[in-house]
N, C-alpha and C positions, 0 to 999 in steps of 0.2 A: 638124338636129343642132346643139347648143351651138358656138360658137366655142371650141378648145381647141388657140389656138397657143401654144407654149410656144419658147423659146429653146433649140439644142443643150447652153449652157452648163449647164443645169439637170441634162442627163444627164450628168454627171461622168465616169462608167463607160465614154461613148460617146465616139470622136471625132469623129463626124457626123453630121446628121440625111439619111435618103435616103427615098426614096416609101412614101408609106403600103401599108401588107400588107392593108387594109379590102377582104373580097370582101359584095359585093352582091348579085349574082346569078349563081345556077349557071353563066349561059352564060359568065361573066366567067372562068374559072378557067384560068388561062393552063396550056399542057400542061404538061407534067411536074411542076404543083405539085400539094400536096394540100390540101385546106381543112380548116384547123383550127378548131375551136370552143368555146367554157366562157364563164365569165363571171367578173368581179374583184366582190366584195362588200367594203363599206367597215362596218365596228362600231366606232363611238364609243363607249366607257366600255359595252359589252354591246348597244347598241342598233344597230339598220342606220340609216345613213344614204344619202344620193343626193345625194352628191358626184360631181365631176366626176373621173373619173382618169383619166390616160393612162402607158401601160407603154413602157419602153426595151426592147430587145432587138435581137438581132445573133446571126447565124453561129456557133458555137463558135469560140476562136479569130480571131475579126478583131473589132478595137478600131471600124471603123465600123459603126455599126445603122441602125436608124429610129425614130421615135415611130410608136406604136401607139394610134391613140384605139380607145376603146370605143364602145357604142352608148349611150343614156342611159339604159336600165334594167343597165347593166356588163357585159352579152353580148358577145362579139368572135365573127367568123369570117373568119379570114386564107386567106391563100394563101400558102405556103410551098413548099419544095424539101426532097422528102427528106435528111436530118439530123440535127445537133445545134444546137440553138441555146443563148444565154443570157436570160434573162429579167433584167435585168440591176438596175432601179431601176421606181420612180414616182413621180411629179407630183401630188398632190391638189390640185384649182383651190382661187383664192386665197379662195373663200369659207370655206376650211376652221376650223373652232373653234379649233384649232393650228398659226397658221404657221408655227411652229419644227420641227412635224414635217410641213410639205408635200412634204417629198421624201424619199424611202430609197431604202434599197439591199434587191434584193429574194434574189438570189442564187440562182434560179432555173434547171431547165435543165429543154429541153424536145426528146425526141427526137420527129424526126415518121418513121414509116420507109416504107419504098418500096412502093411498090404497093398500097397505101390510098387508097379513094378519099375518103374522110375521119378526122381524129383530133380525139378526145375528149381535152383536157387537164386538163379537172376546171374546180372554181371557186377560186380565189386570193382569199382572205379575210383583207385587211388589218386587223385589232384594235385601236385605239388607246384609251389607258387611263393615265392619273397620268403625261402625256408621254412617254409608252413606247407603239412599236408592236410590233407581231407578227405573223407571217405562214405561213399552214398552205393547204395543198391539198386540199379535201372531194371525193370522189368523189358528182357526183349524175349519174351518168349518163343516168339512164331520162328526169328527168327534163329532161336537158339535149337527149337525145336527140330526145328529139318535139318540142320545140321549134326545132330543126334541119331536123327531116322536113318542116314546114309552110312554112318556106322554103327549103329545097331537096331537094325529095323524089326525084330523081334521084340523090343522092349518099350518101343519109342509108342507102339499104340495106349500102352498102359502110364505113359508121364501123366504127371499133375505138375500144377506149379506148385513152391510154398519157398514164396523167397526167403532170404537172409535177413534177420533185421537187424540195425545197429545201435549201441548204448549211445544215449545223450552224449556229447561231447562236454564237459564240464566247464 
């Protein structure tokens, strides 16, 4: 996987960066958490690109999170604790066409709830266009789903969905 250190100071949002939530393998999945799944898609002026992102996020409620990298095709499957979380900003690496927009604010929340042994949180579709980004939640479940079952087919019978949602843009 790409090198994707980034600085706490980049997450504005966060007061501190703490261990990655990256699950690898089924056996990995510490008790009481449940393994979340989806993927961040990145469009430049309408087109996908294969940037590098990585997402902030934290607890609902507590100003410390973590950085979150992704996989390099923008798939995540974390391990979390039943709750609320924030989805809070991103980092697009410095190869990005617009450095002025390598970071936002995503405004995101994400409940995971109890007794799941997996959630579906949708895909996170960053937009960028005339130095303006934008930010929406697609439901591809099916397809996100099987792509899940093939690495971790133990868990993938007990997914639900319960996407992402996003704060009003102001």
């Amino acid at each position: 996987m790409a090198d994707r250190r980034i600085t706490c100071a980049a997450a504005a949002a966060l007061a501190a960066c703490a261990s990655q939530t990256a699950l690898k393998r089924a056996e990995e999945l510490p008790a009481g958490e449940v393994a979340v799944f989806g993927q961040v898609r990145v469009l430049e002026d309408g087109q996908r690109t294969s940037r590098t992102v990585t997402l902030f996020g934290a607890p609902e409620g507590r100003s410390q999170g973590e950085r979150i990298d992704l996989e390099d095709d923008g798939s995540f499957t974390w391990h979390l604790r039943p709750g609320a979380y924030q989805i809070a900003g991103f980092r697009i690496g410095a190869a990005f066409l617009h450095p002025d927009l390598g970071s936002g604010r995503i405004g995101g929340r994400l409940v995971v709830p109890e007794g799941a042994g997996a959630v579906y949180a949708g895909t996170l579709q960053l937009s960028f266009a005339g130095g303006r980004y934008g930010r929406r939640v697609q439901d591809e479940y099916d397809e996100a789903r099987a792509g899940f079952a093939l690495r971790f087919p133990s868990l993938a019978p007990r997914a639900v969905k319960q996407l992402m949602t996003m704060e009003e843009e102001p």
